[in-house]
C-alpha positions in Angstrom: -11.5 -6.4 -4.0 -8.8 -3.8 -4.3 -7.8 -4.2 -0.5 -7.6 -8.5 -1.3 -5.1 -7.4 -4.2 -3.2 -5.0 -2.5 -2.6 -7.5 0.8 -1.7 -10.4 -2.2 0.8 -7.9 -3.7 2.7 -7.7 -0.3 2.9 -11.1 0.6 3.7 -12.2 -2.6 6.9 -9.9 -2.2 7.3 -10.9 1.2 7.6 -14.1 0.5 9.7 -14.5 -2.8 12.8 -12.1 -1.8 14.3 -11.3 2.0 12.6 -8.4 2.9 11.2 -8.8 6.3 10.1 -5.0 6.6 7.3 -3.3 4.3 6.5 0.7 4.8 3.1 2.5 3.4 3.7 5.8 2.1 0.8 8.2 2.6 0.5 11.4 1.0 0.6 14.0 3.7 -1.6 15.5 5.4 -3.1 12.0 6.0 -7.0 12.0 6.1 -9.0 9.7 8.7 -10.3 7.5 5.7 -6.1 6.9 4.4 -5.4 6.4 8.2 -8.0 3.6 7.9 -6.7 2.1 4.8 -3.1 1.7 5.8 -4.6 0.7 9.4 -6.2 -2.2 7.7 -3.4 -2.7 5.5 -1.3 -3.2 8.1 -3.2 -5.8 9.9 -4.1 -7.6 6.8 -0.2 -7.8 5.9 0.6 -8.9 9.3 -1.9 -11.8 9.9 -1.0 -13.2 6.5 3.2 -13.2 6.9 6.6 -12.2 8.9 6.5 -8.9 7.6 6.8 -6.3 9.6 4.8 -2.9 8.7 6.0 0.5 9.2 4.4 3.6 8.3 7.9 5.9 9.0 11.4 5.3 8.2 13.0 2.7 6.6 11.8 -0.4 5.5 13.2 -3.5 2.6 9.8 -2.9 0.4 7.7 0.3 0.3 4.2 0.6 -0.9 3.2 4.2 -2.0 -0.8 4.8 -1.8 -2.1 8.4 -3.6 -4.9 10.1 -5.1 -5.4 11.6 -9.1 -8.4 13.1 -9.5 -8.0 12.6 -13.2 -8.9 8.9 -13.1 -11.7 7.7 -13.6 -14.4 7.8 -11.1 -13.6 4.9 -8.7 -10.5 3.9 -11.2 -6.9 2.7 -9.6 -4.0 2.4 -11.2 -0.8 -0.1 -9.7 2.5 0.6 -11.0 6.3 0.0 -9.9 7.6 3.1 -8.3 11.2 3.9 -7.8 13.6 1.9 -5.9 11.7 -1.1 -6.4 7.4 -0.7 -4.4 4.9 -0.5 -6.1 2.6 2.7 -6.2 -0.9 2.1 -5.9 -3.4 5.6 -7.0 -7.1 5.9 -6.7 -9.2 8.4 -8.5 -10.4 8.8 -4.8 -9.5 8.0 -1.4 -12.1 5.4 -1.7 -10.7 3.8 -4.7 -7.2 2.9 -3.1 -9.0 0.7 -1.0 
């Protein structure tokens, strides 16, 4: 459900201003399981618009994925993050996705 919103988000931005370029933010190190999620991300994105995903360097729109433990167990929380992405937290790894 969360990965269908998430894939929405970034078309929907795609498609109603000019960016053409979309980067997800990891927090570092990256784990095999947030490897995964931006992996499927990423190909979700891409099958669905122009956009072109980048996990490094600069892009028009940036989606930030993180962890807070003090969420609630599988809770998320979506919110605007500077400069304009959007910042998407799980209470887990597994609840980004």
């Amino acid at each position: 459900m969360f990965a269908s919103l998430l894939i929405r988000m970034a078309v929907l931005a795609a498609t109603t201003s000019p960016a053409n370029s979309m980067r997800i933010a990891l927090p570092e190190p990256v784990s095999p399981i947030m490897d995964k999620i931006a992996e499927i991300a990423t190909r979700q994105i891409a099958s669905r618009s122009n956009v072109k995903v980048v996990r490094a360097g600069e892009a028009a729109f940036a989606i930030a994925i993180g962890v807070d433990p003090a969420l609630p167990p599988e809770g998320f929380e979506i919110a605007d993050a500077a400069g304009g992405g959007v910042r998407i937290t799980g209470a887990d790894e597994h609840a980004t996705l």
